[in-house]
C-alpha positions as CSV (number, residue, x, y, z in Angstrom):
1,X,-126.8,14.5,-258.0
2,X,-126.6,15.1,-254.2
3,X,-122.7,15.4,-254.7
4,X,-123.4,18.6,-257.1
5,X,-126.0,20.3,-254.6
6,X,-123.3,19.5,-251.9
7,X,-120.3,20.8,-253.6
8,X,-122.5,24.5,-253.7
9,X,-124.0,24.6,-250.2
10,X,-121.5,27.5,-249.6
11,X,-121.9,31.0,-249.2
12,X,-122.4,31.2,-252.9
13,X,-125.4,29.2,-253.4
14,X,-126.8,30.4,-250.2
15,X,-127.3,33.9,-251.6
16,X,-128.2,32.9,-254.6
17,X,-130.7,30.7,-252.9
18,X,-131.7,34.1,-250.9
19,X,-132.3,36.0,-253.7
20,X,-134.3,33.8,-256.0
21,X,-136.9,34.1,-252.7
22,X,-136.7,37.5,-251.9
23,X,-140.2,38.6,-253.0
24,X,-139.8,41.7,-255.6
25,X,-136.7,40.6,-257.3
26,X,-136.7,39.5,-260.8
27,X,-134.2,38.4,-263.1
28,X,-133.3,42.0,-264.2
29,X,-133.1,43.6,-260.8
30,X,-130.9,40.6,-259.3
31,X,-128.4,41.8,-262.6
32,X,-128.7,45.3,-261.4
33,X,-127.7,44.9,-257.9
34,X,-125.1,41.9,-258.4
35,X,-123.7,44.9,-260.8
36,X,-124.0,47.3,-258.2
37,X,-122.0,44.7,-256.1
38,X,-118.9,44.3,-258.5
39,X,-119.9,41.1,-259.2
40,X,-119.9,39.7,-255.5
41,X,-122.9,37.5,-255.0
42,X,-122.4,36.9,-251.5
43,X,-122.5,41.1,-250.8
44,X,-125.7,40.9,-253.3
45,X,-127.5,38.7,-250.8
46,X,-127.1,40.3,-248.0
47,X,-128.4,43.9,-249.1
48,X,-129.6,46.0,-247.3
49,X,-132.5,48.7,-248.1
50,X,-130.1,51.6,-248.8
51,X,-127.6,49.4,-251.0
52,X,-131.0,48.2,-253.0
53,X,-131.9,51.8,-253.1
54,X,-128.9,52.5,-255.3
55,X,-130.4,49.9,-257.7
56,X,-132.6,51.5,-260.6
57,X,-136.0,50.5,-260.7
58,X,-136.0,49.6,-257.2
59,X,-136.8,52.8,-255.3
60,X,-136.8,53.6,-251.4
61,X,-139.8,51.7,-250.8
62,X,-139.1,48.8,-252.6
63,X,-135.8,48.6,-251.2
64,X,-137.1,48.2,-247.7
65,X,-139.8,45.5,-248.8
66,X,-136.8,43.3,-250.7
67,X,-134.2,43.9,-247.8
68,X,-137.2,42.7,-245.8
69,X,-137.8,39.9,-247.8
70,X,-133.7,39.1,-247.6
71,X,-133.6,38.8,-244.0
72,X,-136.8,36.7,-243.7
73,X,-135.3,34.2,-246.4
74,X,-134.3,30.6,-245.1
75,X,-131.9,29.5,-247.9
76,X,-130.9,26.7,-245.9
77,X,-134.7,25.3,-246.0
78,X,-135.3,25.7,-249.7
79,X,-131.8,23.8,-250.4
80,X,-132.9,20.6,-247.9
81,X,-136.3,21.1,-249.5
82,X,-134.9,20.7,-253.2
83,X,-132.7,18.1,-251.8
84,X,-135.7,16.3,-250.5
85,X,-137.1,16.2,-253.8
86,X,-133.9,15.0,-255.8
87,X,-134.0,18.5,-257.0
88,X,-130.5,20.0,-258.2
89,X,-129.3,23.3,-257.9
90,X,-127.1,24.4,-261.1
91,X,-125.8,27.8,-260.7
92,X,-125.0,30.3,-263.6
93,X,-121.2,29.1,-262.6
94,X,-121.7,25.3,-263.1
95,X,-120.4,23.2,-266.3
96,X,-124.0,21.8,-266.6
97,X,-125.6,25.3,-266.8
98,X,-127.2,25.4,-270.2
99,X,-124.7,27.1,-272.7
100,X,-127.1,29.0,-275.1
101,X,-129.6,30.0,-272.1
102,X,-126.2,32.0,-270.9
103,X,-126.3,34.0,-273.9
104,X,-129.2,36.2,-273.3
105,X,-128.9,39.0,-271.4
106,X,-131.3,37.9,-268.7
107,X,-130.5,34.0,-268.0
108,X,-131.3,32.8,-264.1
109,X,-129.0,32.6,-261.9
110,X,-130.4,29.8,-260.4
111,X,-131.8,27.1,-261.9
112,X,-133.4,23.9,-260.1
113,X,-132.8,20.8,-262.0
114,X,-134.8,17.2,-262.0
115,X,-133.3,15.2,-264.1
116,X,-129.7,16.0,-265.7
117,X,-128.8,18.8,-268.0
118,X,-125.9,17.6,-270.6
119,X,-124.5,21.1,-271.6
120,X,-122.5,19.7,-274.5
121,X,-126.3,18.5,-276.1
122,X,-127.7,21.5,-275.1
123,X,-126.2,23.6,-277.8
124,X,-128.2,21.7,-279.9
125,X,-131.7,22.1,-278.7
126,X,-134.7,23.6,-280.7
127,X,-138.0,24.8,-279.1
128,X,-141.6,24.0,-280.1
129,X,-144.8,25.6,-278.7
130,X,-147.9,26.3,-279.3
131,X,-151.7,26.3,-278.6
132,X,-152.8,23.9,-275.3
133,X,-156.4,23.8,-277.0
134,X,-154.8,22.5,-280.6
135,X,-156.1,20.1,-283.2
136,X,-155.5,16.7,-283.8
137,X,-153.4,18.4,-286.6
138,X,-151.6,20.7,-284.3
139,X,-150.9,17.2,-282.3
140,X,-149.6,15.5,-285.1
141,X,-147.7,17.6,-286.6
142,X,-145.8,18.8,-282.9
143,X,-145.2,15.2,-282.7
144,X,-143.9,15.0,-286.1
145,X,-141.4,17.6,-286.2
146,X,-140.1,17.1,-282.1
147,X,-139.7,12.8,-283.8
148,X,-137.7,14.1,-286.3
149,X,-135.5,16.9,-284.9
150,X,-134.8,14.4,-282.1
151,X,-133.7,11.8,-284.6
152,X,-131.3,14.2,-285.9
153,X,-129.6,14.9,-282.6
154,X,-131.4,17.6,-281.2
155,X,-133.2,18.0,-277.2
156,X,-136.4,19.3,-278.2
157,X,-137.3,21.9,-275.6
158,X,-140.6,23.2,-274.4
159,X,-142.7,24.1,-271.8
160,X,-144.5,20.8,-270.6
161,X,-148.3,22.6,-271.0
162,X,-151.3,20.7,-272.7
163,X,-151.8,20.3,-276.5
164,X,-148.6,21.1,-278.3
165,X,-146.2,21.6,-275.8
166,X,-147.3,18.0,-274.4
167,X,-147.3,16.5,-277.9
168,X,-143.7,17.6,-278.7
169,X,-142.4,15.9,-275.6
170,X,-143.8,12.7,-276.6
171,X,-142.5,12.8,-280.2
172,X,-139.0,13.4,-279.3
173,X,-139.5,10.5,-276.4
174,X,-140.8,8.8,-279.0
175,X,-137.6,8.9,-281.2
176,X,-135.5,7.6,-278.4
177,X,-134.1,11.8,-278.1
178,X,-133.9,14.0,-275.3
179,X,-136.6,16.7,-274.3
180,X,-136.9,19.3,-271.6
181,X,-139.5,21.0,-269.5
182,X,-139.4,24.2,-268.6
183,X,-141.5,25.1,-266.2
184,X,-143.8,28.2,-264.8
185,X,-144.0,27.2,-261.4
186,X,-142.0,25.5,-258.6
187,X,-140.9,21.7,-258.5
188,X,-143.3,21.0,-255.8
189,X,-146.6,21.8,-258.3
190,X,-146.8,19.0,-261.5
191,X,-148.5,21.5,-263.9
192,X,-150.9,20.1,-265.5
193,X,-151.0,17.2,-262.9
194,X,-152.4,14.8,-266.1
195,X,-148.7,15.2,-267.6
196,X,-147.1,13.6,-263.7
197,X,-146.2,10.3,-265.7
198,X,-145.0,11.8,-268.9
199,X,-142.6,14.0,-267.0
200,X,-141.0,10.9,-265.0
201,X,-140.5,9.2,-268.4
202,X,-138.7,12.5,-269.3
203,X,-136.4,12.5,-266.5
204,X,-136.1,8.3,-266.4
205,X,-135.1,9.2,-270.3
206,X,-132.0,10.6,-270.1
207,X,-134.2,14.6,-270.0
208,X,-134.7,16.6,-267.2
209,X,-137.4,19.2,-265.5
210,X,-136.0,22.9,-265.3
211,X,-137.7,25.7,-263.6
212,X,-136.1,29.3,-262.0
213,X,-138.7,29.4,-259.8
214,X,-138.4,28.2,-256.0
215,X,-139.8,24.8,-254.8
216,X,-143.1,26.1,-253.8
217,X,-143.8,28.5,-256.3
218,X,-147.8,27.8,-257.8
219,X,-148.7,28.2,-261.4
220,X,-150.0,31.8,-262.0
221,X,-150.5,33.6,-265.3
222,X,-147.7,36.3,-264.4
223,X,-144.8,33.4,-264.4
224,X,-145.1,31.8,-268.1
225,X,-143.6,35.1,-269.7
226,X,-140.5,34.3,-267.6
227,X,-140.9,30.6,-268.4
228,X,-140.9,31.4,-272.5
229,X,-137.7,33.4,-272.4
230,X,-135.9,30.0,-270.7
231,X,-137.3,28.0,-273.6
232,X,-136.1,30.8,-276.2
233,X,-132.6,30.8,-274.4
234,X,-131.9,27.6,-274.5
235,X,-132.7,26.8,-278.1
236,X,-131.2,27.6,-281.6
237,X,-134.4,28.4,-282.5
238,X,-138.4,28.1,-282.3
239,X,-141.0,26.5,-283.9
240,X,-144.7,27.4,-283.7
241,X,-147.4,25.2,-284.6
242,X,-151.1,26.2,-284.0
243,X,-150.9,29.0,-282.5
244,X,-153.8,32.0,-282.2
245,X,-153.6,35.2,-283.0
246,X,-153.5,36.4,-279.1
247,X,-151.4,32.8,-278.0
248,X,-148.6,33.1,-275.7
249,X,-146.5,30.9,-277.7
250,X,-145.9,34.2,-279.6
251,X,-144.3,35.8,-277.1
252,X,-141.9,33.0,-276.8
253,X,-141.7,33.3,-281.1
254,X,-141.3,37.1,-279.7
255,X,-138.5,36.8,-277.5
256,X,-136.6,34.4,-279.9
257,X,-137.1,37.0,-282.8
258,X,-136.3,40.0,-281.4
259,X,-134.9,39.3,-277.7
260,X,-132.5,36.9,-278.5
261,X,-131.5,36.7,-282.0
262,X,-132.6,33.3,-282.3
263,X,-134.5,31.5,-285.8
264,X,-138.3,31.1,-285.5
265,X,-140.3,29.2,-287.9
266,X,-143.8,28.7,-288.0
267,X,-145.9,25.3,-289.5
268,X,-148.9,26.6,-291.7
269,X,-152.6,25.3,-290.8
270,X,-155.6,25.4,-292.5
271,X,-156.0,28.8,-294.4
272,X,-159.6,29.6,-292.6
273,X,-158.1,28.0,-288.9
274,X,-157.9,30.4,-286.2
275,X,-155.6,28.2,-284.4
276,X,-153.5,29.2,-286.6
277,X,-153.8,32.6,-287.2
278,X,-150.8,33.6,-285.1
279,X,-148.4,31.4,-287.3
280,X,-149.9,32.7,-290.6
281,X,-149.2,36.5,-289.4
282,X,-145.7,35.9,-288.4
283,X,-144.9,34.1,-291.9
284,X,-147.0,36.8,-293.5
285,X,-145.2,39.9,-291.5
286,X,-141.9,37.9,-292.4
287,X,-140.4,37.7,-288.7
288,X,-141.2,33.8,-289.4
289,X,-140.0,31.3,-292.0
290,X,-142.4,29.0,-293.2
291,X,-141.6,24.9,-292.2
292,X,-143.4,22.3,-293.3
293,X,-141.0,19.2,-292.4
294,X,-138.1,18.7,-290.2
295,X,-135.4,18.9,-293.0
296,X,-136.6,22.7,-293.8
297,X,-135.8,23.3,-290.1
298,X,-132.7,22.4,-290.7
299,X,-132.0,24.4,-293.8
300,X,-133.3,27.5,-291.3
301,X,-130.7,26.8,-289.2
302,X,-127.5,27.1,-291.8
303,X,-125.9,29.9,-290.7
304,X,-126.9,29.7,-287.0
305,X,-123.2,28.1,-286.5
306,X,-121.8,31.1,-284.8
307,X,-124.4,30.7,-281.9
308,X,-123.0,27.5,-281.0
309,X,-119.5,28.6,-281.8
310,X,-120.7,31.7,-279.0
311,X,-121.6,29.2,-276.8
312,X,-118.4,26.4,-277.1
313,X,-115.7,29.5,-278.1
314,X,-116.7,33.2,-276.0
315,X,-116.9,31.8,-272.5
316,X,-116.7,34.5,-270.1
317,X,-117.7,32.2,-266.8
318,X,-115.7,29.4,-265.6
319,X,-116.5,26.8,-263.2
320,X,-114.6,26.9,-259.3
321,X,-111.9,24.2,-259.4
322,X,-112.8,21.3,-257.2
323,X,-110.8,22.6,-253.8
324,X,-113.5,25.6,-253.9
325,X,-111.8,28.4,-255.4
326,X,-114.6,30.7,-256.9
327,X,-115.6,30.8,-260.1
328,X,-113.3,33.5,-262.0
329,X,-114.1,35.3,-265.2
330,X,-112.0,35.2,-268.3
331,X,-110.5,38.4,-269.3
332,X,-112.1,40.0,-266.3
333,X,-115.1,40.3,-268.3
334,X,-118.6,41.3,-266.0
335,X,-120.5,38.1,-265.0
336,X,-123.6,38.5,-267.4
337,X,-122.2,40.0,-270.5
338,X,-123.7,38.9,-273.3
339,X,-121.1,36.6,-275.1
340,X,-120.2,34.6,-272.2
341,X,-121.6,30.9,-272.6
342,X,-121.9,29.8,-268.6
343,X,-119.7,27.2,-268.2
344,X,-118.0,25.4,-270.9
345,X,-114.0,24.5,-270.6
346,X,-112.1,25.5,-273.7
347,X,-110.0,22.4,-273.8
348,X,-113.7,19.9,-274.0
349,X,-114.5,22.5,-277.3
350,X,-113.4,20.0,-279.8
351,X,-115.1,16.5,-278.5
352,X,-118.6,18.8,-277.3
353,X,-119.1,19.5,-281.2
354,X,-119.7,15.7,-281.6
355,X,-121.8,14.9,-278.7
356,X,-125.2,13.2,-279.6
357,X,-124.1,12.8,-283.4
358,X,-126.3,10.3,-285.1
359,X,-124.9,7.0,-287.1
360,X,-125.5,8.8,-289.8
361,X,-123.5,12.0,-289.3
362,X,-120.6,10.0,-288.1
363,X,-120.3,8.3,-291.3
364,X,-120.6,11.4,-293.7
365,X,-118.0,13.4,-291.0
366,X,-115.5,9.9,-291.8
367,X,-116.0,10.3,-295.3
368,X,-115.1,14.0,-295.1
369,X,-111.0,15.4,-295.2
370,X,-109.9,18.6,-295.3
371,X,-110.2,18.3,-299.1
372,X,-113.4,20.0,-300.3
373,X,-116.0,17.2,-302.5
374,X,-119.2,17.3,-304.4
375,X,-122.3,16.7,-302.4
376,X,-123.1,14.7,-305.2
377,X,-120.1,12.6,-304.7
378,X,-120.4,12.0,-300.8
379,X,-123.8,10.9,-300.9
380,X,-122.7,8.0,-303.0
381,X,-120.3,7.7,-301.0
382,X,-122.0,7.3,-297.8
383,X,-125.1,5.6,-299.7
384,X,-127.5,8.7,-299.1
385,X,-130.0,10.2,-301.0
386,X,-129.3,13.8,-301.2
387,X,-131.8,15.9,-299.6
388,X,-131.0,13.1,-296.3
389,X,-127.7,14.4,-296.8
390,X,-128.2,18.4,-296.9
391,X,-130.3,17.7,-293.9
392,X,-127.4,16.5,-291.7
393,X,-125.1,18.5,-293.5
394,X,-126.8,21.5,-292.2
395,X,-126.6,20.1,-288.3
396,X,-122.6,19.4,-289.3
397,X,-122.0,23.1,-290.4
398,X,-124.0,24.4,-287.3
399,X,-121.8,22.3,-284.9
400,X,-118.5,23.8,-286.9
401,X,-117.3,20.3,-288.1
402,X,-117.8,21.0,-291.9
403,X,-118.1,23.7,-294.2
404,X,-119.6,24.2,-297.2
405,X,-120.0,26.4,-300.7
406,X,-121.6,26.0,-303.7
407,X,-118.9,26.5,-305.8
408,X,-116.4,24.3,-303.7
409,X,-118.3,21.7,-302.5
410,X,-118.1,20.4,-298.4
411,X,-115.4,19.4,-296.8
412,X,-114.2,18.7,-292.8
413,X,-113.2,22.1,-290.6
């Protein structure tokens, strides 16, 4: 872990350090001015107020307050700081950066890491949130869904608050799977301090802790919007369980929908429940599909194959090579457009499909040749009941291994 943070204490990560302080930069702004820039972070952190001028949205004023903020930044003191904490630093350049989260238009530059990120399983990840003050339905039923989706290969991803979000994280740890936290503060702040021990079973798990905000930063209200569109980004899709008709899980349900072209699904409640109102309106305005177990999750997600594909196949951002050359972009392509995946080597494509494939799937995918077969057929085969097999089918076809038609049966891409 040290090794990584070492490798990046140059120039590069220094500015990126600087500008994930400066007060008055966001996600958005930082793309404007690295724009601005041609691409050169280095130039980016160093601004000054009349280059930050140039920037829209900025303005004269602001410009002097970030340029302000610029100089005053120790990057230096955050990195020992992070380092201190056994905090990594993954840049929007590094192999381990999460390959979906690259994808949308506004992924961090910057992203402090506790724990390890496996890039290759991340392209298989699927969000659940929902209501902190939920039932002991809400609670059973996160649990049930983040058990099952993790049994099925996913990292169930959320953001580490009370009542579902906490629930979802303990079904998938549960399972024996991988979760992640996304947070809405800084690695120095356990928010809420009651989850301390369930977030170092996370990390002692195999998961990790993920937050774009520095190491100091408190929880505040204005943060978690930012925080939802990390747990959007880095999943195929979102589920929603309990959630009210004024929750803030909708505006991650939001973001996936509309932001980021992502599958959102929502798990009915009771028909008089107001913890669940929010899920009923988004099944009933039909910008959710109804769930009620993990399989129809899965059966959501056929046809989300050319995300992944996106991720492993478009990448616009390679890693440095280990003597420090910078990262270069393929086909000289600008560093945040919208197809590149963040990191992922075109020669790993092939063996990163079948990371994290269960027992199960490994059987069916032997069983499988170029020659198309009955579904029928290859459950005997494999000694499955059929829906068991659609079910993993589905996670075969979204990973690109298999293909499938009604009319010609399944066979092995």
């Amino acid at each position: 872990m040290g090794s990584q943070i070492e490798q990046g204490t140059g120039q590069r990560l220094r500015a990126l350090v600087r500008l994930s302080l400066a007060d008055g930069l966001g996600p958005v702004l930082i793309r404007r001015l690295l724009d601005e820039c041609g691409g050169d972070v280095e130039r980016a952190g160093m601004a000054d107020a009349g280059l930050l001028a140039q920037v829209r949205g900025i303005g004269s004023a602001g410009a002097r307050r970030i340029a302000d903020s610029l100089r005053r930044a120790d990057p230096d003191a955050e990195i020992e700081r992070a380092l201190g904490a056994g905090v990594q630093l993954i840049t929007r350049f590094d192999a381990s950066y999460p390959p979906l989260l690259a994808l949308i238009h506004d992924s961090p530059l910057l992203l402090y890491v506790r724990g390890e990120l496996d890039a290759a399983r991340l392209l298989h990840s699927m969000a659940i949130v929902g209501s902190r003050r939920c039932s002991t339905y809400g609670r059973q039923q996160a649990g049930r869904f983040a058990s099952g989706l993790a049994m099925s290969g996913f990292v169930v991803v959320s953001g580490g608050a009370r009542g579902i979000d906490t629930a979802a994280h303990q079904g998938a740890l549960t399972a024996g799977g991988l979760t992640v936290v996304v947070l809405g503060c800084g690695m120095e702040h356990v928010y809420p301090r009651e989850n301390k021990e369930l977030f170092d079973r996370i990390v002692d798990s195999g998961g990790a802790i993920v937050t774009e905000f520095p190491m100091t930063t408190a929880p505040a209200a204005e943060n978690f919007p930012r925080r939802n569109r990390i747990v959007s980004g880095m999943s195929l899709g979102t589920i929603v369980i309990e959630a009210s008709s004024r929750s803030g899980a909708l505006i991650t349900a939001r973001l996936a929908c509309e932001d980021h072209n992502r599958e959102v699904m929502a798990v009915p409640g009771r028909a008089d429940s107001t913890t669940s109102a929010g899920c009923h309106r988004m099944i009933r305005e039909g910008w959710a599909r109804l769930v009620t177990t993990p399989a129809e999750v899965l059966e959501s997600l056929d046809g989300t194959e050319h995300l992944v594909q996106a991720a492993i196949r478009d990448t616009g951002v390679r890693t440095g090579g280990g003597d420090g050359s910078p990262p270069t972009l393929s086909g000289g392509g600008p560093l945040f457009d919208s197809t590149a995946s963040g990191a992922l080597r075109d020669e790993a494509h092939d063996s990163m499909r079948e990371v994290g494939l269960t027992e199960t799937q490994r059987t069916i995918l032997s069983a499988l040749s170029s020659e198309p077969i009955d579904p029928d057929e290859l459950a005997h085969q494999c000694g499955l009941d059929v829906a068991t097999l659609q079910a993993d089918l589905t996670l075969l076809q979204i990973r690109g291994l298999v293909q499938r038609t009604p009319s010609a049966g399944v066979w092995k891409v």
